[in-house]
N, C-alpha and C positions, 0 to 999 in steps of 0.2 A: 176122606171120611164123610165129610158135611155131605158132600155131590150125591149121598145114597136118599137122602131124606128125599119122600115123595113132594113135588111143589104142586101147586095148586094154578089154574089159568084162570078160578073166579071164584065170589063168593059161594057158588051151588057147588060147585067142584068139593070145596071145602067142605061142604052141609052135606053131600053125598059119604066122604069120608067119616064125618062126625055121626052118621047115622050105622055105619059100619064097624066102627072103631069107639062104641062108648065112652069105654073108661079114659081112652086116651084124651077125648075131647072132652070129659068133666075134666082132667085134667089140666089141660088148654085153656078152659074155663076159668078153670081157678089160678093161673098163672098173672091171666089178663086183669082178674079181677086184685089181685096181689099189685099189679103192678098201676091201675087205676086208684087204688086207697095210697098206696106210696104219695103218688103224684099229687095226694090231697093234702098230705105231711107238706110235700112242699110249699103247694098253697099257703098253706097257712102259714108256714114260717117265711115266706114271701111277705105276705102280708102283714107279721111281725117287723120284718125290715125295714116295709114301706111307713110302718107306725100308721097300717090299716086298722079298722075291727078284723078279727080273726073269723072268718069262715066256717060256719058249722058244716062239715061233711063230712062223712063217713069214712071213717081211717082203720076200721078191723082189719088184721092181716096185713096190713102195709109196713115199708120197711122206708125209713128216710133216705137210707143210704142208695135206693132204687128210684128216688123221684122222680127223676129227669129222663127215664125210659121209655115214658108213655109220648115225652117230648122230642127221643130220639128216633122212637119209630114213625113220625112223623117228618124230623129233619135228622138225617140220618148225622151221627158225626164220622169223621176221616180218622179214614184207619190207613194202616202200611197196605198195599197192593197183593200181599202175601194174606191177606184178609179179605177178601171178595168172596171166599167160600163163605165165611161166617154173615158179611151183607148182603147175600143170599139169602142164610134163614133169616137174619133180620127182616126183609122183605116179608117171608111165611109169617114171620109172628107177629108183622104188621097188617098182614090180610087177616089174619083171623081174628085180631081187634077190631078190626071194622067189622067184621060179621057180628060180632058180640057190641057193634055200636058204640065200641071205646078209642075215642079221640083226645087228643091233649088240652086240657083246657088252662094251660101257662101260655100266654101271648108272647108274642116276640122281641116283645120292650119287656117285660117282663124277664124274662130269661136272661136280655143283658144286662138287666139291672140287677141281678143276682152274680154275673156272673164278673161283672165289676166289681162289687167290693170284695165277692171271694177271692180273687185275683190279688185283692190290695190287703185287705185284713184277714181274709174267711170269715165265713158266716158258719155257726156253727146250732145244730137244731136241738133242743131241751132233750135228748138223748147221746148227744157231742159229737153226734155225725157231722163232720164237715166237710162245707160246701169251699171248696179250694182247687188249683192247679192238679193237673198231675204229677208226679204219678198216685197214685190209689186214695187220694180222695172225689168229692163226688161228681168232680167233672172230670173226673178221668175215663176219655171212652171206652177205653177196654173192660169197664165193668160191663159191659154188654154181650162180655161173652159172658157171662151168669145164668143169664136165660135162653141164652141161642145153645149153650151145651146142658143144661138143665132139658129144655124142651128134645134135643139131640136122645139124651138119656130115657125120656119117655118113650119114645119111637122105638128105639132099640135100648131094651134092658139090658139085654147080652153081652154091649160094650163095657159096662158094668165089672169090675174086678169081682171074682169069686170074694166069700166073706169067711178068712181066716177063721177058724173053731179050733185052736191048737193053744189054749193062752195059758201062760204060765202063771204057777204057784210058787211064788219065789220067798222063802225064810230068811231072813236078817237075822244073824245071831242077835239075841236077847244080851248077851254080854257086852253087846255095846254100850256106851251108858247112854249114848245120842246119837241124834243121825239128824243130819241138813238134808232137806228136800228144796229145790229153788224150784218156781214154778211159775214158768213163761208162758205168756197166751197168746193167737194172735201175731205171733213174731215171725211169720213165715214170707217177709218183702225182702229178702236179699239189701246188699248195699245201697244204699239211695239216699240220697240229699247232703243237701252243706251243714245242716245243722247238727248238734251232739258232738261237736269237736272237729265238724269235718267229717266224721264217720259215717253218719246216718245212723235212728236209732238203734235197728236190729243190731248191729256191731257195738255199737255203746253201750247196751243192755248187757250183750255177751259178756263184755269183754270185763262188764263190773259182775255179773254173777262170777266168772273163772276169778278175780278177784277175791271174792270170797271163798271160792274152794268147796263146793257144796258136796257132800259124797253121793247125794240125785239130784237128776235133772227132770223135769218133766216138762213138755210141749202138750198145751191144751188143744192144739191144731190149729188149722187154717193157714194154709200155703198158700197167695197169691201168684195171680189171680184164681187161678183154677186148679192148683194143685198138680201139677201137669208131669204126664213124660210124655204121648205121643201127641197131643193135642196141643196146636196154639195156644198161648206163647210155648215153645218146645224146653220140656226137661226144669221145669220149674222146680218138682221136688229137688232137686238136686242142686239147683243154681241160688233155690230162696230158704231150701233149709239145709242139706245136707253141707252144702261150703261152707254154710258158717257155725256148724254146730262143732261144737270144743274137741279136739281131739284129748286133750286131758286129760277129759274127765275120764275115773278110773272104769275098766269096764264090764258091762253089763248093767251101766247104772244111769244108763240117760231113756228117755222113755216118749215117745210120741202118738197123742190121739189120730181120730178121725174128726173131720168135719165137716160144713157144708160147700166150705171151697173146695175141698179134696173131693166132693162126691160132685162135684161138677166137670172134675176129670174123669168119673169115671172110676175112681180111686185107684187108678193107674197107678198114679205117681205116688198114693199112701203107700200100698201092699205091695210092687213090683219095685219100687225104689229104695223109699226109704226103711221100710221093713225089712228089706231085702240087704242093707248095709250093715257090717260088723258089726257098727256101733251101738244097732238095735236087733240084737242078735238076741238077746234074752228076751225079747215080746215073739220071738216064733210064727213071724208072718202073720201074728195075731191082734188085733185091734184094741182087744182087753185084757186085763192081767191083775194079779193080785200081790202085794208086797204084803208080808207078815212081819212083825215085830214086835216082841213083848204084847202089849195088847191091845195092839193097832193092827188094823186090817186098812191096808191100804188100796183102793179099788180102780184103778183105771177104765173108763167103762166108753163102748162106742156109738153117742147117742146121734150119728148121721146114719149109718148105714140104710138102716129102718123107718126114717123118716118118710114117711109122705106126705108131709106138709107140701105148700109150695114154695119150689126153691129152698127144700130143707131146710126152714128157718126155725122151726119149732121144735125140733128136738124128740128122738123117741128111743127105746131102748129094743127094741124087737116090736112083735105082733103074735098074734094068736097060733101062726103058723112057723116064727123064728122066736125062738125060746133059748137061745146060746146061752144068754149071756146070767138068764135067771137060771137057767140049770146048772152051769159052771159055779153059781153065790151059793146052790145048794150045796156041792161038796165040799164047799168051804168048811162046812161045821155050824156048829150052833154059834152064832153069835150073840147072842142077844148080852153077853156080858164085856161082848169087844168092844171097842171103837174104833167107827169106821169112818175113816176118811173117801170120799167120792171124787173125784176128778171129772170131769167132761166138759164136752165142748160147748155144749147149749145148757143157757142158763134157766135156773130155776124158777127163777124171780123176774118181774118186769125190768128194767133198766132202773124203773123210780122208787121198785121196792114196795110196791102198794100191790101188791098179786101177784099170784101163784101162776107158774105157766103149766100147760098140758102134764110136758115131764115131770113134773113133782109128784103126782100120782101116780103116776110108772115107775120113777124112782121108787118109791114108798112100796110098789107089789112086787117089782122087781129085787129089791133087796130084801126084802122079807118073803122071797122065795125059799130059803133054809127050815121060815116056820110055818109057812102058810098064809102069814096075815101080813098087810102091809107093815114098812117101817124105816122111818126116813133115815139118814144117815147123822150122825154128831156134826159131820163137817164135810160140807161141802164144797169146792173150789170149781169154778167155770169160766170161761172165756167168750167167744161171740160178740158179747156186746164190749163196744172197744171204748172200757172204763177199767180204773181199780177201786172198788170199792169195799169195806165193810160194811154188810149189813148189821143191825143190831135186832133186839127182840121187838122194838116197835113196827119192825118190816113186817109186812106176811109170811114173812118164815117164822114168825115168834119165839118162842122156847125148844121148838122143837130141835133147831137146827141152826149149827153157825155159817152163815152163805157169804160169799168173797168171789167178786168178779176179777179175773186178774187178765183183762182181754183187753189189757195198752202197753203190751211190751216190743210192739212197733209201725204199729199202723197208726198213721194220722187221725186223732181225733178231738174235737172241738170242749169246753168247758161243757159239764152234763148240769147244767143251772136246772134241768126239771126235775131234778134225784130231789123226795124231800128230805130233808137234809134231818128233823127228826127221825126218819129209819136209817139213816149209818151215824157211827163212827168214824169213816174215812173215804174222803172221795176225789180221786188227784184234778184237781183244776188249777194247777200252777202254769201259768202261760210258757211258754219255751223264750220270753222276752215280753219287754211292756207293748201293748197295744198288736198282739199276735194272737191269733184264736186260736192256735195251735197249744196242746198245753205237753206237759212233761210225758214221756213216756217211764213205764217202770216194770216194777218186778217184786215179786214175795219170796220169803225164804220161812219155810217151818223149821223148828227144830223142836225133833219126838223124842220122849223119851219113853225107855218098855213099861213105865206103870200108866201110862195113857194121860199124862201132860204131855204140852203142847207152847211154844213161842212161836209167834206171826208177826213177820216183820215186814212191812213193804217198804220197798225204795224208788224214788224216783232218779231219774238220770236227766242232769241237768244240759241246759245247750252247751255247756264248755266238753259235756264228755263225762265228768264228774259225776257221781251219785251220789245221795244222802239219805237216810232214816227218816222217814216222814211219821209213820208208825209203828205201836209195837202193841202186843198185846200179851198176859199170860195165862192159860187154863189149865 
């Protein structure tokens, strides 16, 4: 698949292309440029380690969890031999850094001086990206297929899964008095590590939501690495979500997003696997969907698809030209006396809670497609950033909206010490043991009821395996 992409013999080769091919090399542009601001996160948390001054540079766009990319296409890291195709493009999207004059500027005592204590304790960055071992923290090489199939996807759209427009309108009888919704983010690494009882979290998280018996399930997205069925690593959806997701649960009642690791496959593995499985048989090959109940409007919504950020990290809900998802809110009815719960994968809010990101004004036109006018939802839930936290009204979400990241219910991630701790109520940094930068992973559970109250409960799941009630809340 890789072996189709055009290579380049030099930098004019390249500038011949980019003069031919636009959009694709603004694109290209902005990848390198995503993946130079990254590397400046790192900088600077480098030199928080070293107990340097902190570096003033330019970090728009950058992503922590990305830093050391600008350092690997420089020093390539070792992969399995069944990966030559992918250090190939590596190669392409390291020539076209150097056209764009982007080199790594992490030295090489540097690098192992990072890569020392992450080894020993983790380093973890004022967003809880940690810098650790593999697998899937940030020195794990295989995050480099991110942008070697990210960039793959710009070249050829086409690889690209069609975008389900089939999504259901599903009624909850109102005579229920309640309903459990448990709601995992982020959970998509299959079995892995000794900690959480020997299980790894993914399995320890399950195994305490089936535990509770929730009557829904929902997955905010993100299958590691890539979301995958034909593309290296092979059959990911299946091996990182679908084995471990609960056969129990009763059905038609487990529900899974899109996101930007899944649009790194290609959404292969979203829409041809796991959509494609019985157990997500009521979402219709469909990305989005809507649960009704009493006077809850429950909104599953697919905010990867349509991104064109770089490296879909930013979050969008359609374009001027893909309107599914806001025409689908219109036949919902009038809302404006419901309450509406939102799900997705990209968050609204910065990691720290101090600003609003792109998507909240999409949200806001987007769901107020029914009236015409913007209008944000009561309650928001999102994943991506690999935290649990409550926002409160001192956030930039204010009054408007109650926002909850619930994107650490199994990927490795470090204490979020930059969240300021006046805009939440709740933010898990309990270490998984003393002197470990690795902190708890967990999980939330609502319980709705049809006159639009609402309980929010998170838990975290301790290294024995265990879980416990960290918070609760009632509206």
């Amino acid at each position: 698949m890789l072996n189709k992409l055009t290579t380049f013999a030099s930098h004019e080769a390249y500038k011949l292309y980019a003069l031919e091919n636009p959009k694709n090399a603004s694109r290209h542009r902005s990848l390198i440029t995503t993946l130079v601001n990254s590397e400046n996160m790192a900088r600077q948390m480098i030199a928080r380690m070293q107990g340097k001054p902190i570096p003033d540079l330019p970090t728009d766009g950058g992503h922590l969890e990305y830093g050391l990319m600008l350092y690997w296409l420089d020093n390539p890291p070792a992969l399995p031999p069944e990966f030559n195709d992918v250090l190939k493009v590596w190669k392409i999207i390291a020539l076209i850094a150097a056209v764009y004059g982007a080199s790594t500027k992490i030295s090489t005592a540097d690098y192992n001086e990072l890569l020392a204590k992450a080894t020993s304790t983790g380093v973890a960055g004022a967003d809880g990206t940690l810098y650790a071992p593999p697998p899937y923290a940030a020195f794990d090489p295989y995050w480099l297929l991110a942008p070697v199939y990210y960039y793959y996807n710009i070249e050829f759209p086409g690889s690209v899964h069609a975008f389900g427009t089939n999504p259901a309108n599903i009624t909850i009888p109102g005579s229920k008095p309640a309903i459990n919704v448990a709601i995992i983010g982020d959970w998509g690494t299959g079995a892995y590590g000794v900690n959480f009882g020997g299980q790894g979290p993914a399995v320890a998280v399950i195994n305490a939501v089936k535990q509770l018996a929730p009557d829904y399930l929902v997955h905010l997205g993100d299958v590691y690495y890539v979301g995958s069925d034909d593309r290296l690593p092979l059959h990911e959806e299946q091996k990182n979500l679908l084995n471990l997701w609960p056969s129990t649960l009763p059905a038609g009642c487990g529900f899974t997003l899109n996101s930007n690791h899944e649009m790194y496959g290609g959404a292969q593995g979203l829409f041809g696997v796991a959509l494609a499985d019985s157990r997500f048989s009521q979402q219709q090959q469909t990305s989005y969907f809507a649960l009704n109940y009493g006077n809850w409007v429950i909104l599953g919504l697919d905010s990867a698809y349509y991104d064109d950020s770089s490296l879909y990290m930013d979050g969008a809900l359609g374009n001027a030209e893909n309107t599914q998802q806001a025409d689908f809110i219109k036949t919902l009815g009038d809302l404006s006396q419901k309450k509406v719960l939102t799900l997705t994968h990209h968050n609204g809010l910065t990691f720290d809670g101090k600003t609003r990101m792109s998507i909240w004004d999409d949200m806001a036109h987007t769901l107020g497609a029914y009236a015409g006018k913007p209008r944000t939802p009561d309650v928001w839930y999102w994943g991506h950033l690999h935290q649990g936290t409550v926002y409160n009204a001192n956030s930039a979400a204010g009054n408007e909206c109650l926002c909850r990241c619930a994107g650490h219910s199994a990927f490795p991630f470090g204490d979020t010490f930059g969240v300021v701790q006046n805009n939440v109520d709740y933010n898990a940094q309990t270490p998984i043991a003393p002197g470990n930068a690795k902190m708890q992973n967990g999980f939330a559970i609502l319980t709705l009821k049809p006159d639009g109250s609402m309980t929010e409960t998170f838990y975290e799941v301790k290294n024995d395996g265990s879980y416990t009630q960290v918070w609760q809340s009632h509206s």
